[in-house]
C-alpha positions in Angstrom: 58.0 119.5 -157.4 58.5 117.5 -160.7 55.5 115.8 -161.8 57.5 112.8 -162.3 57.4 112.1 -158.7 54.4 110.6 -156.6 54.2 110.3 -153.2 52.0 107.1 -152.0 50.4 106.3 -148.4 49.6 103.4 -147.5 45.5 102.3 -146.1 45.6 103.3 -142.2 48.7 105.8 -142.6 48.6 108.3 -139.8 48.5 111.5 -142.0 51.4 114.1 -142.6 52.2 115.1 -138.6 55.7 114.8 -137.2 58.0 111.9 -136.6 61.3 111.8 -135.0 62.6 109.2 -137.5 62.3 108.4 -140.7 63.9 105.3 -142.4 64.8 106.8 -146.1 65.6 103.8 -148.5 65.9 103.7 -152.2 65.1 100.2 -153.9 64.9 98.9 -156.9 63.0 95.5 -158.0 63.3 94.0 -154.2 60.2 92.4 -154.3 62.1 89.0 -152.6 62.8 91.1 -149.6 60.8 94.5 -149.4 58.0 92.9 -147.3 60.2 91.0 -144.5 62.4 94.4 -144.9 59.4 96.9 -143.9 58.6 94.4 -141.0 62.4 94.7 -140.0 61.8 98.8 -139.4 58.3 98.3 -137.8 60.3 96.1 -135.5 63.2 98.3 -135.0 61.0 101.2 -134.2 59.3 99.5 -131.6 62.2 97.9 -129.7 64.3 102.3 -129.8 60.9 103.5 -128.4 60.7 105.9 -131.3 58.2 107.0 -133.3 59.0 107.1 -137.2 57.9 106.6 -140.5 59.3 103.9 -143.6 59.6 106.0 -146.8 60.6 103.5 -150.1 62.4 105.7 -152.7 61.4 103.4 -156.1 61.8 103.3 -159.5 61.3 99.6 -159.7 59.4 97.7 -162.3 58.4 94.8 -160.9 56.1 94.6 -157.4 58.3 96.2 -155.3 55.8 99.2 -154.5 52.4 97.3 -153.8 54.4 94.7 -151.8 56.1 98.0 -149.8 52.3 99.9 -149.4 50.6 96.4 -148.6 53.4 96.1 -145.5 52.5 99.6 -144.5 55.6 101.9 -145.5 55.1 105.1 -147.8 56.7 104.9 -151.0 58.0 107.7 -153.2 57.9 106.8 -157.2 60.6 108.5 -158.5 62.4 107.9 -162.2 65.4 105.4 -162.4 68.3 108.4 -162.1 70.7 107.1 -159.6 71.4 106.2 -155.3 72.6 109.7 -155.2 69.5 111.7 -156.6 67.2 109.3 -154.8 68.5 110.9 -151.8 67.6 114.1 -153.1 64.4 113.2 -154.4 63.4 112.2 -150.8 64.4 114.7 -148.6 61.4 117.4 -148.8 58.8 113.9 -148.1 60.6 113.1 -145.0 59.0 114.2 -141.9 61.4 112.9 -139.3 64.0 115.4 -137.4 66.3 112.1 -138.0 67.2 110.7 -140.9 67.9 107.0 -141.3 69.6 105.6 -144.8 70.0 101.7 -145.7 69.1 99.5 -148.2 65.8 97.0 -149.0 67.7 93.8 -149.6 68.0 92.8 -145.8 72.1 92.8 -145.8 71.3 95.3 -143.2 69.6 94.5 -139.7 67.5 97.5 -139.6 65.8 95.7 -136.4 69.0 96.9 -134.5 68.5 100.3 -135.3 68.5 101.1 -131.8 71.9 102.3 -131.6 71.4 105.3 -133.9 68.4 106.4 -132.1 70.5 106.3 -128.9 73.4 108.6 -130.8 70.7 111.2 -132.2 69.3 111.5 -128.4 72.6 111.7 -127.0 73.3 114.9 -129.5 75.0 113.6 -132.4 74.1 114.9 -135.8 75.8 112.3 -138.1 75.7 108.6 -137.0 78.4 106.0 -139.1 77.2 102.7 -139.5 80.4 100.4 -139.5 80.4 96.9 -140.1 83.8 96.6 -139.4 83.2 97.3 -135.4 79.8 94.9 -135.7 79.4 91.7 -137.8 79.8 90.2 -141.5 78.4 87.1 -142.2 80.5 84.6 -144.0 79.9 85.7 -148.0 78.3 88.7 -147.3 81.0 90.7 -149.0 83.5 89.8 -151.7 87.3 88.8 -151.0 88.5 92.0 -153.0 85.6 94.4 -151.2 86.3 93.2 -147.8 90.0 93.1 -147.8 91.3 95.5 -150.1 88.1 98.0 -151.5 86.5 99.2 -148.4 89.5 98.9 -146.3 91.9 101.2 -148.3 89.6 103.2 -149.7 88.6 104.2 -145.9 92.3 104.4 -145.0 92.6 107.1 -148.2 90.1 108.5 -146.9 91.1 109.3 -143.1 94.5 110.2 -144.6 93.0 112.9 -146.7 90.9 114.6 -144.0 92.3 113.8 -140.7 89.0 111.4 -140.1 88.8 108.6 -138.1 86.0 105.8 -139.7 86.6 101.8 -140.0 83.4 101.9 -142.9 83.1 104.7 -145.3 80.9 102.6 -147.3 78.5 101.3 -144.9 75.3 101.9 -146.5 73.5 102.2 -142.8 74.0 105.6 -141.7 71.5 108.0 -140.1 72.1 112.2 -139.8 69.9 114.9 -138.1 67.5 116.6 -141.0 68.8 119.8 -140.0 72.3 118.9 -141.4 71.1 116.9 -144.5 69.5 120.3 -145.5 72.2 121.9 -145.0 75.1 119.8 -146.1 73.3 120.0 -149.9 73.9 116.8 -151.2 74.9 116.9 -155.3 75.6 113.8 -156.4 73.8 111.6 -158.7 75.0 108.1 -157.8 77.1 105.8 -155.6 79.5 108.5 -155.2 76.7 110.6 -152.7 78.2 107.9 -149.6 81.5 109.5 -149.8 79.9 112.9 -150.5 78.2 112.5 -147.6 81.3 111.6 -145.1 83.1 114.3 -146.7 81.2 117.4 -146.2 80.4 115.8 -142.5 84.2 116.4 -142.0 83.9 120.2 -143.7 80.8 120.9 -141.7 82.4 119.5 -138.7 79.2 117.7 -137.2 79.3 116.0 -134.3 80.0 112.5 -135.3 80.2 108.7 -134.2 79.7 105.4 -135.2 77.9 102.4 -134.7 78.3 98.3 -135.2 75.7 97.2 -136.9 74.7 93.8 -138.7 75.6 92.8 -142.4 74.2 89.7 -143.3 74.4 88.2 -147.3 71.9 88.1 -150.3 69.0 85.8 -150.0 68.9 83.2 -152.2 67.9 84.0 -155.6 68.7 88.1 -155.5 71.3 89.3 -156.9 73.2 92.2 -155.8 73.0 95.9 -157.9 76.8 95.2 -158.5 76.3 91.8 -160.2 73.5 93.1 -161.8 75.5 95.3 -163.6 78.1 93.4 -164.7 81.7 93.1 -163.3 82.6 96.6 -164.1 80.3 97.9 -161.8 82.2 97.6 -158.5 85.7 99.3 -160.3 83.4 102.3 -161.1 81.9 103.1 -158.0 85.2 102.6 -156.3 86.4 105.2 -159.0 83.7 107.9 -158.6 84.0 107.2 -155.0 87.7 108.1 -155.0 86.9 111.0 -157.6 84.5 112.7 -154.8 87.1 111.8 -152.3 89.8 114.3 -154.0 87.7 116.4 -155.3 86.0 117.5 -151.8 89.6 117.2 -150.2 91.5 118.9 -153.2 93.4 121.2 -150.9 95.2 118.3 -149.3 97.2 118.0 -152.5 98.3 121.5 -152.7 98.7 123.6 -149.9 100.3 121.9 -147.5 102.8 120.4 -150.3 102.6 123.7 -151.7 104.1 125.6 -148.7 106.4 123.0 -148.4 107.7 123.0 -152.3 107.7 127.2 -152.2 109.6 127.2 -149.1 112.3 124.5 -150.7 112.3 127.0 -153.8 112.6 130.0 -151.7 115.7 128.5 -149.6 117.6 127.9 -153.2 116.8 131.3 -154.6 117.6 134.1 -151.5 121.3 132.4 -150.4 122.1 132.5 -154.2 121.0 136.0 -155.0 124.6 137.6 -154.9 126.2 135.1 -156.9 127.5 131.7 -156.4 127.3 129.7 -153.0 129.5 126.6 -152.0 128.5 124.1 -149.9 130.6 121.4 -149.6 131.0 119.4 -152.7 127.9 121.4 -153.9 127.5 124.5 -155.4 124.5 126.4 -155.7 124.9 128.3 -159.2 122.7 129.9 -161.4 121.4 126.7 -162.5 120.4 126.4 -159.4 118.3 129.3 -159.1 116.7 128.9 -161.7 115.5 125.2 -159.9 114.5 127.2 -156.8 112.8 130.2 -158.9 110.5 127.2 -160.7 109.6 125.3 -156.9 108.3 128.8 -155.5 106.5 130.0 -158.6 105.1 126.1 -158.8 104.8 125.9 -155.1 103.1 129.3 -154.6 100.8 129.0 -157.3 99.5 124.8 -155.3 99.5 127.6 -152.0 96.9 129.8 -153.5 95.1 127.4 -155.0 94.7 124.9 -151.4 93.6 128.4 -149.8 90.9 128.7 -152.8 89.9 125.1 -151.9 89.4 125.7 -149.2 87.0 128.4 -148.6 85.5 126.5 -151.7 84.3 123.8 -149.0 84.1 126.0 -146.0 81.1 125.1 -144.4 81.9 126.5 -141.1 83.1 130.3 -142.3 86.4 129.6 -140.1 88.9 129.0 -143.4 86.9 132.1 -144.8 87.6 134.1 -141.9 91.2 133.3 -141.7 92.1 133.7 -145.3 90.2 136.9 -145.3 92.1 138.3 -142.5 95.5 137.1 -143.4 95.1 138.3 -147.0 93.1 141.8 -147.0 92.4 143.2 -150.3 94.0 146.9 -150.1 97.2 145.7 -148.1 98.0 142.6 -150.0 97.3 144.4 -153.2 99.9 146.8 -152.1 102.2 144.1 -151.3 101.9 142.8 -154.8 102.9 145.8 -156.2 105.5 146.3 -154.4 106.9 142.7 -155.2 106.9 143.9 -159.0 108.4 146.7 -158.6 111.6 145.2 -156.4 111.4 142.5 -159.0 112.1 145.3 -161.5 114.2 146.9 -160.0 116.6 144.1 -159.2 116.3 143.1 -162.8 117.1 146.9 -164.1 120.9 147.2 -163.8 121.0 143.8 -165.7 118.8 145.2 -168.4 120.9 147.9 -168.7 124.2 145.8 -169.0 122.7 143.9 -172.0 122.3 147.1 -174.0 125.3 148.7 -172.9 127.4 145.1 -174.3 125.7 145.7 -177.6 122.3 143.3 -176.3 125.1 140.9 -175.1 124.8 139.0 -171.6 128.2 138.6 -169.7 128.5 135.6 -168.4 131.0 137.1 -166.2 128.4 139.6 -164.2 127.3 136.9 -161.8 126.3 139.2 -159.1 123.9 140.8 -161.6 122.9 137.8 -163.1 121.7 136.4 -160.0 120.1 139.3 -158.8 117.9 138.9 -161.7 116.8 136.1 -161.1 115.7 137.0 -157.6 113.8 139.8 -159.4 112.2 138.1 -162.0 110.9 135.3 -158.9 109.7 138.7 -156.8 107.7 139.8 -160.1 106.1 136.8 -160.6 104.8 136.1 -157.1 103.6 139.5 -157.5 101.7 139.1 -160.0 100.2 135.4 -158.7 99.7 137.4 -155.5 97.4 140.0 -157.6 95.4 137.0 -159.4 95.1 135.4 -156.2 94.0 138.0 -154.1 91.0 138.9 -157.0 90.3 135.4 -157.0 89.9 134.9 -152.9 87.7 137.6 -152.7 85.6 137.0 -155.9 85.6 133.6 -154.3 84.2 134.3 -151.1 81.8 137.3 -152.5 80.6 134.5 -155.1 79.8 131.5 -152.0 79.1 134.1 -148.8 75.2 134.1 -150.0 72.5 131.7 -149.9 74.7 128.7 -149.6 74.3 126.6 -146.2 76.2 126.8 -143.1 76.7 125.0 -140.7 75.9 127.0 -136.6 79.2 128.0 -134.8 80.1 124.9 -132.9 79.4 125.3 -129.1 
């Protein structure tokens, strides 16, 4: 445990035993709302029937902390390193099985916290706050957050993984410990909200969400965003949508890559024996050469979206598959044997150039063509033989200590 961080309990506190919640919230200088904020979860608590604990994550310099102790919550001094890490920070202090996340300013009703308890007892493991399916109070949000930011950003989202949320952003959100642990949160900053939905999606937990209440600033605070200036919102949207391809990277290549090496692979076989008419069209060696660059491009997106995926696999079942459809010994054979057809096909026009005095005849169409079906089996070949070390350094490299998530039921 870094030295750095110090762990405070408040007069009265009822020691280190068990909780079934605890509210997790990272705050920085909230002294005009931390008080009336704690009193909000002492209320919530009370009206679920739960039992649960307030833990402040701060690095604030004003009175954030004694104002926090004084209204009986723990807090957790941390250093000023980001929402993300804050997280992090908090996670071996919390004693709940249940974890709920917010913020201290009182833009979220943590007195209705109900709800989530009422999810996490009915079985679910991740619980999605969405302020979309509950209220907004008039200013609460910006014009460009509430109609444009949050909105397409979610629908990028659901369109990337197959999800369903109204609120990626909602900042009230709650999730079993058990899969906090092991979903193995990274990032640093804003960016950890969409980290968060996105491996929830991997890991396949059980999921719903929630309306819940988001009211605007008090008078006289200011929000982080505006705190930082007007850049501020533009680059958590941007790290936002960085995480959001990044964890879902195979959605840009392997479906489109099937799709593009299939494309490539229609031009290329029809045209291998010289050229094919089709209508007004005809498919020439031009032509083949266009299909031989989509299936060595579209191939190479294939491999990669199966890579990606096992890269992310928190529920073994990509691994599995990609494992059996591409065992090392048989697909290794396979590869050779696409370099040695390619070679083949590619021989008798090999031996035609030095037989015309290392002159290519334009005239030799069959051969030509052939060629350039065996030059495209060569090189998938050879991809196959990178790809295949590749996969199974890849899954010998993640198979160990990293999490998983239990088989689903």
């Amino acid at each position: 445990m870094s030295s750095e961080i110090e762990l405070l309990v408040p007069p009265g506190d009822g020691g280190d035993g068990e909780v079934e919640l605890s509210i997790v919230i990272p705050a920085l200088n909230e002294e005009l709302t931390i008080t009336d904020f704690v009193a909000w979860c002492e209320q919530g608590l009370a009206d679920a029937g739960v039992s649960g604990e307030i833990l402040i994550v701060d690095s604030s310099t004003d009175r954030t902390p004694e104002l926090a102790l004084a209204a009986g919550a723990r807090v957790l001094r941390v250093p000023k390193r980001g929402l993300g890490r804050a997280y992090i920070d908090a996670l071996p202090h919390a004693r709940g099985k249940w974890v709920l996340m917010g913020d201290a300013d009182c833009t979220y009703d943590f007195r209705e916290l109900a709800v989530f308890v009422e999810r996490f007892r009915a079985g679910d493991e991740f619980v999605m706050g969405s302020r979309w399916k509950g209220s907004i109070e008039d200013g609460a949000m910006p014009w460009l957050h509430q109609h444009l930011g949050t909105p397409g950003t979610t629908f990028i989202l659901n369109r990337l993984y197959g999800s369903k949320f109204s609120d990626i952003h909602c900042g009230m959100r709650g999730i079993t410990r058990d899969a906090l642990e092991r979903m193995d949160l990274r990032s640093q900053s804003w960016e950890y909200a969409s980290e968060m939905v996105l491996k929830s999606v991997h890991m396949e937990l059980r999921t719903s969400e929630v309306p819940v209440t988001f009211l605007k600033d008090r008078e006289g605070r200011l929000s982080h965003h505006k705190r930082s200036g007007w850049f501020s919102p533009w680059q958590a949207a941007w790290i936002n949508l960085r995480a959001m391809f990044i964890y879902g990277s195979d959605f840009f290549v392997f479906r489109p890559g099937i799709v593009i090496a299939a494309l490539g692979l229609l031009i290329v076989v029809p045209v291998s024996f010289g050229d094919l008419d089709l209508g007004a069209i005809t498919l020439s060696l031009n032509w083949q050469f266009l299909g031989l660059a989509l299936l060595i491009v579209g191939l190479q997106a294939f491999f990669l979206g199966c890579i990606a995926q096992i890269l992310f696999d928190y529920t073994g079942r990509h691994t599995r598959r990609w494992m059996r459809a591409f065992p090392y010994t048989r697909t290794m054979l396979i590869a050779l044997g696409l370099v040695v057809l390619g070679i083949a096909l590619a021989l008798p026009l090999v031996l035609s150039y030095f037989e015309n005095d290392l002159r290519l005849s334009a005239a030799d169409t069959v051969r030509n063509h052939l060629a350039v079906t065996g030059l495209g089996a060569a090189i998938c070949g050879a991809q196959l033989f990178v790809f295949i070390l590749l996969l199974h350094g890849t899954v010998a490299a993640t198979s160990g200590p990293r999490p998983r998530t239990r088989a689903p039921d």
